[in-house]
N, C-alpha and C positions, 0 to 999 in steps of 0.2 A: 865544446857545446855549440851547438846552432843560434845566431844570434836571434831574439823572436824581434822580425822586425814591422812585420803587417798583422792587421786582422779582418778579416771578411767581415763583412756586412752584408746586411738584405735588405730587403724593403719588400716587402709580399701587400700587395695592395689589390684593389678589386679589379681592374684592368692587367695592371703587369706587373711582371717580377723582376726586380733588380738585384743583382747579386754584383759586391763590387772586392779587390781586393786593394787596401787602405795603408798607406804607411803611417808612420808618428806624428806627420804635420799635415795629416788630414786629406792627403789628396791619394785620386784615384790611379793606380800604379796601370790597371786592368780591371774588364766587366764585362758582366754580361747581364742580356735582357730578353726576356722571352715572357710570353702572354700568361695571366693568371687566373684566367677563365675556365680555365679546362681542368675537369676533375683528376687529374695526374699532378696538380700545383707541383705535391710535396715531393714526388721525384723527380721533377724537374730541377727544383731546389737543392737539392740531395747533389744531384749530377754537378749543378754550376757549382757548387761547395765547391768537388769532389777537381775540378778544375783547375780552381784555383790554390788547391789548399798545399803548403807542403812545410816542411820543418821549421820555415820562418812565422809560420804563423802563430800570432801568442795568445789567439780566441775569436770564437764567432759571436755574434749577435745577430741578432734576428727581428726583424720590424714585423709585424703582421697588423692587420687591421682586425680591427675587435676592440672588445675584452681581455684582456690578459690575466692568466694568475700566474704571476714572476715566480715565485717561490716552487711550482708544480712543473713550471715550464709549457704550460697548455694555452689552447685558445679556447676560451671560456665559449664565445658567443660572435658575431662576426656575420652580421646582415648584410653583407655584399659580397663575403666569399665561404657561403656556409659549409663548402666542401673540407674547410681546414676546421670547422669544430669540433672539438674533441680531439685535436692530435699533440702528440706532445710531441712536439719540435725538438726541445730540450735535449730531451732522454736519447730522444733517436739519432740526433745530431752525435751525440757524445760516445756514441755507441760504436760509429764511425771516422769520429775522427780523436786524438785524445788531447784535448785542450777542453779552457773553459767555454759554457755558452750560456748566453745571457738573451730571453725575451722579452718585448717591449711593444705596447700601438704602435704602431706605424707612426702616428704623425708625432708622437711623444719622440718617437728616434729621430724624425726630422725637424722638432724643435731642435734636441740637443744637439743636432747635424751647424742649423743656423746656430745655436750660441758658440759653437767651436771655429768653425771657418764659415762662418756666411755674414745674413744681415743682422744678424742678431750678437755681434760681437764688443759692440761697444755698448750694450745695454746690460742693464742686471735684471731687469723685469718687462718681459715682452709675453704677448699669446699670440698663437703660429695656428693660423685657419689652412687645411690643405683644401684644396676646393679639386675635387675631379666628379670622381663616377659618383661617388660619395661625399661627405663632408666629414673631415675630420679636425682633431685641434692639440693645442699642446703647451702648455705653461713653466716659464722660466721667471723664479721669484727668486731674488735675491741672490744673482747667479748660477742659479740650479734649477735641475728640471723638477717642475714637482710631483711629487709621488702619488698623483690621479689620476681618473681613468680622463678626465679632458675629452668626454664625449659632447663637445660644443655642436656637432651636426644631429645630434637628437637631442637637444633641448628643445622645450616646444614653442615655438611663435605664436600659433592661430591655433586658438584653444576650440577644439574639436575637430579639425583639419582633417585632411586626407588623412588615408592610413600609414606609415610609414615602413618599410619592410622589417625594421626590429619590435613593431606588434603595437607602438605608439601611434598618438595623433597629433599633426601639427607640428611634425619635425623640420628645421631649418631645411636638412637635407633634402626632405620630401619638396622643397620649395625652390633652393637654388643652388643645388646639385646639379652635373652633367645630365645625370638620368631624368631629374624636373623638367628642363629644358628638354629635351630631344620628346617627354611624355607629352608637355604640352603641345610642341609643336602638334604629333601626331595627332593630337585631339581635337585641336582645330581646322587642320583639315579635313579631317574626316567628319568635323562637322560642318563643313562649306565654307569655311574660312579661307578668302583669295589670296594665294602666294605665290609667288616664283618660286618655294621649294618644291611643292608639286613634281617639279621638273626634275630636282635633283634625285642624283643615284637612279637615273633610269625611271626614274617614276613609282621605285618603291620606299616609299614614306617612312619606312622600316627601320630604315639601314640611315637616315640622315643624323648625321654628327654634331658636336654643339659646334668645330670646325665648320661644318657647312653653315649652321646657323648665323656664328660671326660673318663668314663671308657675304650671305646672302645680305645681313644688315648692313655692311659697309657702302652695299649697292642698291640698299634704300627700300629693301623689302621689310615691311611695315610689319607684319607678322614677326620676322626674326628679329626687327631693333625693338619689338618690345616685350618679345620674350625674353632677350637678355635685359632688357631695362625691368620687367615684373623679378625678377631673379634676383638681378642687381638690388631691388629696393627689398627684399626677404632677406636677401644676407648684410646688407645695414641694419636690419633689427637686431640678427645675430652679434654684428661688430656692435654694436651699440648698448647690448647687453654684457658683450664681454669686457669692454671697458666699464660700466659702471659695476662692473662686480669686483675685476680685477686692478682696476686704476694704473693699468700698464704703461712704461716709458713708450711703448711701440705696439703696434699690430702689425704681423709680418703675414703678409699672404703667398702661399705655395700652389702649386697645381697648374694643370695645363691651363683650367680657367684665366688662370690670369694674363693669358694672353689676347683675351675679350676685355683688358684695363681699360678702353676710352670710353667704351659703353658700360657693361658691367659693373665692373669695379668701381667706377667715376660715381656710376649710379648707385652704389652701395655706400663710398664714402658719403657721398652728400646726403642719406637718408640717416647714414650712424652721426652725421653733425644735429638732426634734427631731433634725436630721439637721446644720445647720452647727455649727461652732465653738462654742461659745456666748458666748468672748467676741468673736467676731466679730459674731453673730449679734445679738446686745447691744448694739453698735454701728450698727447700718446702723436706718436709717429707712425701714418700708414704706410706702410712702403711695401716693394715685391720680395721674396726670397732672392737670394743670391746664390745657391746652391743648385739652385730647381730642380731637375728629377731627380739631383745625386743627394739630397740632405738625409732623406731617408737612410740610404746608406751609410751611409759615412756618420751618421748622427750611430746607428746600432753599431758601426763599428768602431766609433769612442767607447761607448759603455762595455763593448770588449774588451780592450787596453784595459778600461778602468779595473775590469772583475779579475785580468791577468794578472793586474798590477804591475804594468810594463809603463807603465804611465803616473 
């Protein structure tokens, strides 16, 4: 008999798709990465499986941003990649290859990503904000990950806010998400707000990055250090709410965001000092992921072991 000694993992998020293949102690053997923007996601996914997959594999898991209904295998709902609504992963995954498969949020699979090998290993109770295109989140109480949807990037801040793309108002996400950023920028200058991004991408205001953004602010354009500081202080409500809800040992932050930590983040931490508890706030440990773009993965490809029971 074939020993099962890996299990695939994804991560399907609003930008990209990661698909990795995992051994027993968590690390990545093999991967791949391709864009998840393009209405083809799910056979793209299909394909990278199809890759990596062969006898030693003991189950997939599956990260997807949304809604999840575990039990059906589907993605309920999924305001940043609404092309996978309605599809059941599950079914169709299983149909193809024969092992178990197991779906999960995305950032739920990249909490359990960090409490297995990342930063969240020496904690029992931590909440895991991914900060990218989107905002998402994920809770680990009492060594386990817990069985909610941890939609921390639509909860509401600014009661009647902007619109939010999942139909609410006043969503974190609508605030200090990549997409926040890159909207404000464009709305300031187009409403004669003076910048040096102007300049970027050729002059089309379209196509600028929250990467450009941080750049441009390192170099003292006023416009970009304080969209990432407006950003930064939206998502210290966030953190500040999730501690005094949760009363977590840690806040573990994910996402490409966090590599905007001296402005951003700095400027988040200090706003979640001003607004939680403080001796809650005194208590939790903000720090970065340690896994970064792989937790996702590797976090869906524990809960596969787990469903195989190879673990």
């Amino acid at each position: 008999m074939t020993e099962k000694r890996y299990a695939i993992g994804a991560d399907i998020g609003g930008t990209n798709l990661r698909v990795a293949l995992v051994d027993g102690d968590g690390s990545i053997v093999e991967r791949y990465k391709a864009s998840s923007t393009d209405a083809d996601v799910f056979d793209s996914f299909v394909s990278a499986v199809g890759r990596l997959y062969s006898g030693e594999v003991a189950g997939i898991g599956i990260g997807v941003a949304g809604v999840i209904d575990r039990d059906k295998g589907v993605v309920k709902r999924s305001p940043n990649l609404p092309s996978v609504e309605g599809v059941g992963f599950a079914d169709a995954i299983r149909k193809r290859f024969p092992v178990p498969v197991c779906i999960e949020n995305d950032a739920n699979a990249a909490a359990l990503g960090e409490k297995w090998r990342g930063a969240g290993r020496e904690f029992d109770s931590f909440v895991l904000f991914t900060l990218g295109t989107g905002i998402g989140g994920g809770v680990v109480h009492g060594g386990r990950l817990l069985d909610v949807a941890a939609e921390l990037g639509h909860m509401s801040i600014v009661a009647g806010g902007v619109r939010c793309l999942c139909g609410n108002n006043g969503c974190l996400e609508s605030y200090a998400s990549a997409r926040a950023m890159t909207a404000r920028v464009v709305e300031s200058i187009e409403g004669g707000a003076e910048s040096l991004l102007k300049e970027c991408c050729e002059g089309n205001v379209y196509k600028i990055s929250p990467e450009d953004i941080y750049n441009y602010a390192l170099d003292g354009d006023n416009l970009a250090r304080e969209t990432l500081k407006t950003a930064g202080r939206h998502l210290g409500v966030g953190i500040a709410n999730a501690i005094n809800i949760f009363s977590p040992e840690a806040v573990i932050l994910a996402g490409g965001l966090t590599g905007a930590w001296n402005i951003y983040i700095e400027t988040a931490i200090k706003e979640a000092s001003k607004r939680a508890f403080p001796e809650l706030f005194g208590a939790a440990r903000i720090l970065p992921s340690q896994l970064k773009d792989d937790a996702g993965a590797i976090g869906a490809a524990r809960l596969a072991f787990d469903k195989a029971g190879t673990r």
